[in-house]
N, C-alpha and C positions, 0 to 999 in steps of 0.2 A: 428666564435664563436660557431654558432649551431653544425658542424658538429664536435669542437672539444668535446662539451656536452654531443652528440651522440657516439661518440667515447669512450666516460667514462665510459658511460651509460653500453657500451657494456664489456667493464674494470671490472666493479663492479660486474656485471650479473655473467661472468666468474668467478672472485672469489668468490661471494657465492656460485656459483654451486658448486665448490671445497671443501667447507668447510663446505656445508650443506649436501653433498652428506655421511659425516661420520655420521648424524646423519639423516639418510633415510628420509630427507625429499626432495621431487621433485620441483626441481624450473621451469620452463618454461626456455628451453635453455640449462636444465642439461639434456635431455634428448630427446626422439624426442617429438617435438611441435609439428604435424600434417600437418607442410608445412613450406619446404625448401625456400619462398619467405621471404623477409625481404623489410618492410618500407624503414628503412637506413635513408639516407637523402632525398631521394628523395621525392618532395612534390606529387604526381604524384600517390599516395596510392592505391595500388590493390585493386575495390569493395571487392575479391574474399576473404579477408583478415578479413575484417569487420563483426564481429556476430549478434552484434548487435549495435544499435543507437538510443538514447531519447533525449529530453530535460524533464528537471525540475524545476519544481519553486520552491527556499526554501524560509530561512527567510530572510525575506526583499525585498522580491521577487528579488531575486537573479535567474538568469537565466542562470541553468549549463547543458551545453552539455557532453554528456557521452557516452563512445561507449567501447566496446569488443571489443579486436583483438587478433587473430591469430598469427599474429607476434612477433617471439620470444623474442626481443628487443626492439621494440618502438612502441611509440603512432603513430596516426597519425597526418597527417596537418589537422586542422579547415580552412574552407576559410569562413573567415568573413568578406564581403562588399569586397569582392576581395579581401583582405588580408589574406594570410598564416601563419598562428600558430602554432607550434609543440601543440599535446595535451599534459597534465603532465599527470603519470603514477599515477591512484591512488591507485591502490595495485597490486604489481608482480602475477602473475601465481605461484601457489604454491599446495601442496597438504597437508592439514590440519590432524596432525594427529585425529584419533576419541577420539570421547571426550565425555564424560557422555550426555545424551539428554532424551527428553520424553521417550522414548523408551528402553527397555533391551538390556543391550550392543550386546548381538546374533544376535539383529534387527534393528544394525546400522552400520556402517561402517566409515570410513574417508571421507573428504569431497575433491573431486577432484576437481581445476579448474584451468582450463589447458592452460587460458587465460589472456591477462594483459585487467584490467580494467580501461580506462582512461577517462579525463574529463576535462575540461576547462569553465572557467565562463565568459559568452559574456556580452559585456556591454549593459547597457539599451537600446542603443541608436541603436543598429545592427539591419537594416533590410534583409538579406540575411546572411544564412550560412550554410557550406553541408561539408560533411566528405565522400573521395574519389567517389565525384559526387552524394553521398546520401544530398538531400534536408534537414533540419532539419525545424521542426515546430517553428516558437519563438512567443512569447506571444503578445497579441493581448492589446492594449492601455484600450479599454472599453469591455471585452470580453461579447459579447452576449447570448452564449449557453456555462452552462456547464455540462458536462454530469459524472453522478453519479452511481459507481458500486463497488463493493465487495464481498469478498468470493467468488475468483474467481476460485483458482486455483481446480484438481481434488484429491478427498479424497484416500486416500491409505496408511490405518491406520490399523495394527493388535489389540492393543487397543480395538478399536472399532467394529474390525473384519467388518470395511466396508471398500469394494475397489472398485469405482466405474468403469463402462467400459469407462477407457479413450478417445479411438476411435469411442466412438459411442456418437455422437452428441447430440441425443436427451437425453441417461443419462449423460453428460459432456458437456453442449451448451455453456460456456466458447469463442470456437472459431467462434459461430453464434453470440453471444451476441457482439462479437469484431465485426465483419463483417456488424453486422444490424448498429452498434453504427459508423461506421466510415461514413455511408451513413448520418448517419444525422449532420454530418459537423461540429463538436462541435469545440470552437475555447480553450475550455479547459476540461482538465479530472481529474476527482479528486478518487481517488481509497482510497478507508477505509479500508484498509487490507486485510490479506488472501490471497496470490495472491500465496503461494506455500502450497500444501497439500501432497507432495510423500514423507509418511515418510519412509515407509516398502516398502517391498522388495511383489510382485503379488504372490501369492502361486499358483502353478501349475495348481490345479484344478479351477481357475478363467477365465474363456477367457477373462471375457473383458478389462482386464490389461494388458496380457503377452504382455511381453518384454519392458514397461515401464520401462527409468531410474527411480532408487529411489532414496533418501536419500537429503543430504544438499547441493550437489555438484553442478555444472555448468548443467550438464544434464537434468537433476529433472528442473532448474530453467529455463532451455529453454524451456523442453518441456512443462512445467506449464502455463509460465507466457511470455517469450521473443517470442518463433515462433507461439502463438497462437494470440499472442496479438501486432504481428510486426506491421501490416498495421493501426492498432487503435496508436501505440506510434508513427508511423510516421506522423496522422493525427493531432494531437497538443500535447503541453506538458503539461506534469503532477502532478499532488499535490498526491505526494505517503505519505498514513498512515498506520503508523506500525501496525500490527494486532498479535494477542496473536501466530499464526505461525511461526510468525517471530520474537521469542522471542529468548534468547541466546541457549536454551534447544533444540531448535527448527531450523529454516531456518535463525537464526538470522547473521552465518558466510556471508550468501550473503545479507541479509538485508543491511549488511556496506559495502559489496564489491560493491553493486551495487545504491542501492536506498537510504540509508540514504542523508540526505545531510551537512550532519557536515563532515570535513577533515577527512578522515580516520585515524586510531589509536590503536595501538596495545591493547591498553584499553578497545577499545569499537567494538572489534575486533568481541567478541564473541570465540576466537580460545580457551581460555585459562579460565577453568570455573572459577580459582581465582577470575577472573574481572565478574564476570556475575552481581554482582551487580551495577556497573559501566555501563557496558553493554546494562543490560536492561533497564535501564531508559533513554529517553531525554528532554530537558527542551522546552515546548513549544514555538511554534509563530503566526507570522501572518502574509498571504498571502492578499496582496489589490486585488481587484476583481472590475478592477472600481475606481471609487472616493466613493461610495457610499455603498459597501461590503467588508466585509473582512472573509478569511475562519483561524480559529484559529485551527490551528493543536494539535493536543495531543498523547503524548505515551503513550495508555495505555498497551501495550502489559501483561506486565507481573504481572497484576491483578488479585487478585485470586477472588474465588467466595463470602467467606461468610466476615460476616460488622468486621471491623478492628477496635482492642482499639486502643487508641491516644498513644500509645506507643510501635506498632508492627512497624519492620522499615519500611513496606511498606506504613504504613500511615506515618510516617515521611517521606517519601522518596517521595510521593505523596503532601501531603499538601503544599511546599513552591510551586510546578507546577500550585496548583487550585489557590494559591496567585496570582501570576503570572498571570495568565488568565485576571484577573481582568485589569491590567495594560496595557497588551493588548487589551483589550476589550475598555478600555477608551479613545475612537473616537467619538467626536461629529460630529455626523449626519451619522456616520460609522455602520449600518447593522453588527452585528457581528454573525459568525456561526461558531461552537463548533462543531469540526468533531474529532471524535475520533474510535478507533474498537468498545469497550463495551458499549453497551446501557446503562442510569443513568436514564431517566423515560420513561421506555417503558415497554416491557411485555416481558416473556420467556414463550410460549408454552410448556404444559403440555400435553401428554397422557389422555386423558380421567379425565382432572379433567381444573380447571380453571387456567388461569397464572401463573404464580410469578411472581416478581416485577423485575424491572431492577436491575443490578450488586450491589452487598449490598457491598462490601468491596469500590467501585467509591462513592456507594452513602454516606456509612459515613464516605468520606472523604470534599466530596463534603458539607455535610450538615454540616460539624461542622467550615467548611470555611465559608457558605453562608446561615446560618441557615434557612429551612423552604423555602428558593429560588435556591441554589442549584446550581446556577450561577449566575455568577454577573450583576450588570446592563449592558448594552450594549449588551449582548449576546441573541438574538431573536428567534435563532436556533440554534436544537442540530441535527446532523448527525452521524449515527453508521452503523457498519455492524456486525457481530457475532450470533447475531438470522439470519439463511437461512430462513425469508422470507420477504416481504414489509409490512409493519407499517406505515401510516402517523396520527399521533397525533394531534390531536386542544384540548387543555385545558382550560378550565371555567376557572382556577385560574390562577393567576398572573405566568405561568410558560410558556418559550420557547415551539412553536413546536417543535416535535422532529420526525423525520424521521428513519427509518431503513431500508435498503436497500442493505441486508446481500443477495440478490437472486442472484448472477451471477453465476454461476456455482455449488459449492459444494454441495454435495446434500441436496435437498429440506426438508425444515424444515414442524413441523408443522403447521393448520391454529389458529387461537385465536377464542374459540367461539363467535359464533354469534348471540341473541344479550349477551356482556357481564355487568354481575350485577354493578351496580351502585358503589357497595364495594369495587370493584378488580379494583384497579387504580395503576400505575406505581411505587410510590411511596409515603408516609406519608406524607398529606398534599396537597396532589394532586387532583384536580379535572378535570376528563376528560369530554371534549364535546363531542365529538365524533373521529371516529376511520376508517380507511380506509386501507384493510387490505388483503393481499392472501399470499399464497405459493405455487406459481407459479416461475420459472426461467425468471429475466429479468435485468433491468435496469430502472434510472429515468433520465430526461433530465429537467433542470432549464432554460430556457428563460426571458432576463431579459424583464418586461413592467413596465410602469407608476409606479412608487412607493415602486416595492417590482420584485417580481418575479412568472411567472408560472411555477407551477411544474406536469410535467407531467411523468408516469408511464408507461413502457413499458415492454412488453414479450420479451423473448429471441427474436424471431423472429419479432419483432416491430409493435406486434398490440396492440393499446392504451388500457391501463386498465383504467386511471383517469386524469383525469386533474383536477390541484388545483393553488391557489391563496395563495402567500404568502407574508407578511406585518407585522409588527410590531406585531411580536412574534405569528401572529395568520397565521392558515392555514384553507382554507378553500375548499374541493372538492369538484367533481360532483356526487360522491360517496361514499356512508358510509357502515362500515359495512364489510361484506365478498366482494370480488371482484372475481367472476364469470369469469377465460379467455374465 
């Protein structure tokens, strides 16, 4: 039965090739693949074939394995507990025509990806599973360590006219930050977006980008996020959050192809800007962490900056999600943490003057949900990445810590004065305690202990900036203030 499946498989491929080849679009198979080997039937899967390989945890903690291949035809076999699976195909290799994006159309181009993207969802209960002799990470029953990082990928923005030097480590520590972070044995990772920054094309006169792929394609997305970051997705799986990069405008075509975790869909494709309002949004959940945690995921990708009337459709379109939240959040004795890209009470670094408040279009959506609390009960911690640099927040008033942990790679943001006035607090109504705070490139690593968790702060290269204690909405460091590497 399987090989007549495959045999179909390979039926259907051929006639789209046919029939899409009238309307110049490249399918994997209409054209040369890169490598005359084929899966086929045989369980027995060329490594050499294989791009890439993760696992994920979505909602319901559902645990999907997913891999890249080469082959112009089919997935691979899964062996799970010694059992052989064909993988399903979650989106053919294809070449996206270009399509409107942040960018002027001069400084974008179509999105190649020359690979089939597949994926299978292992039962709870799997303990071994490997894709053509590749080990896969699966999830840990009470996970101990989880290690926390964003804004990873490197900046390559005309825009902004910054193009960081991809190949040089110390401006782009992306692949130290992976490399420190796999050493410390994390039995899970939780990524707050950003993980692709190549939107333009290096201008000549840059060294430290020539020859970088650019743009939305498979390229950009390796060399960003999959071969820097191989030996850390091999290390455990991961809770991937959509970040405003990976918005429909944006890197959002591989956001679906690779990392969402809803069924793939022409709708939420991103290929087709009709759909971008579909697209860009998804509807929150929650990850259990334990018996005693849970991480509430959020899309906030495609949030603007300034506060939203109750009649813009992005606060319609936002408000039934912060509804939502609540329903997931209501776990008794369940730790709930609110991880999302955009900060809602934290600080944006200013130039030479004092902060500004967190995301005003989140926040008044958020406050007209949870007036004056801003999340609902259960939820103890807020998690973001979007400010490039570390923030950890302990608030006097009745509000969630809130963490920001925007340092992995893109370039370095500014620091928050120090000390900052009493008046400049994250948000109306807000009272901060105190603040622990750099911009510095790194990463955080949660350890669970007695009650809550330690949270600890690291440099790209893993010397400790802070260690802190977290519990019942309150966090407490060894550190306040600026953080000195």
């Amino acid at each position: 039965m399987k090989r007549k499946i495959a045999g179909l498989q390979r039926v259907t491929m051929v006639l789209s090739c046919t029939v899409l080849a009238a309307f110049t679009f490249w399918v994997s198979g209409c054209g040369d693949s890169g490598s005359s080997a084929s899966l086929g039937d045989d369980p027995s899967t060329a490594p050499e074939l294989i791009q890439a390989t993760w696992v994920e945890i979505g909602p319901n903690n559902q645990t999907i394995a997913r891999a890249v291949t080469s082959d112009a035809f089919n997935c691979p076999f899964l062996k799970a507990d010694g059992a052989l699976t064909r993988m399903n195909i979650r989106v053919a290799a294809g070449t996206v025509p270009q399509r409107t994006t942040a960018s002027a159309a001069a400084d974008s181009k179509p999105s190649v990806f020359p690979y089939i993207t597949c994926e299978l969802t292992l039962a709870a209960t799997t303990q071994s599973a490997s894709i053509a002799g590749i080990v896969l990470p699966l999830p840990k029953v009470n996970p101990q360590r989880v290690l926390v990082l964003a804004d990873t990928g490197c900046r390559m923005k005309k825009t902004d006219n910054i193009y960081q030097a991809c190949s040089d480590p110390v401006a782009w520590p992306f692949p130290v930050v992976a490399a420190t972070a796999v050493a410390m044995k994390p039995d899970l990772v939780l990524h707050i977006g950003d993980a692709h920054y190549r939107e333009n094309a290096c201008p000549s006169d840059i060294a430290g980008c020539q020859n970088s792929p650019w743009g939305y394609g498979w390229d950009a997305w390796q060399a960003d996020f999959f071969k820097p970051g191989a030996a850390l997705l091999a290390a455990a799986p991961w809770i991937m959050v959509r970040g405003n990069h990976e918005q429909c405008q944006r890197a959002g075509q591989g956001w679906y192809r690779f990392l969402d975790t809803r069924a793939y869909a022409a709708a939420t494709s991103c290929d087709d800007p009709a759909n971008d309002n579909t697209g860009n949004y998804s509807a929150p959940y929650g990850v259990m962490v334990g018996t005693d945690t849970q991480f509430i995921v959020f899309d906030s990708a495609n949030a603007g900056a300034a506060a939203l009337p109750t009649t813009d459709p992005q606060f319609i379109a936002y408000q039934p999600q912060f509804q939502a939240v609540a329903q997931i959040a209501n776990k008794a004795g369940v730790a709930s943490i609110f991880v999302n890209h955009h900060p809602i009470l934290a600080y944006t670094p200013v130039a030479g003057a004092n902060p500004t408040t967190g995301l005003a279009s989140l926040q008044s959506v958020a406050n007209a949900v949870y007036p004056q609390a801003y999340y609902p009960p259960g939820v103890q911690m807020a998690m973001h990445g979007h400010v490039h640099d570390l923030q950890i927040i302990n608030f006097a008033s009745n509000h969630p810590a809130t963490i920001v942990s925007g340092n992995g790679g893109d370039t370095i943001g500014l620091n928050i004065p120090d000390p900052l006035p009493a008046t400049v607090v994250p948000a109306a109504g807000t009272v901060v305690n105190n603040v622990a705070q750099t911009n510095t490139f790194g990463f955080m690593v949660m350890d669970r202990q007695a009650g809550g968790w330690q949270v600890r702060a690291f440099t790209a290269a893993g010397k400790l900036l802070t260690t802190c204690s977290f519990a019942n909405s309150k966090i407490a460091c060894d550190k306040q203030g600026f953080i000195n590497p």
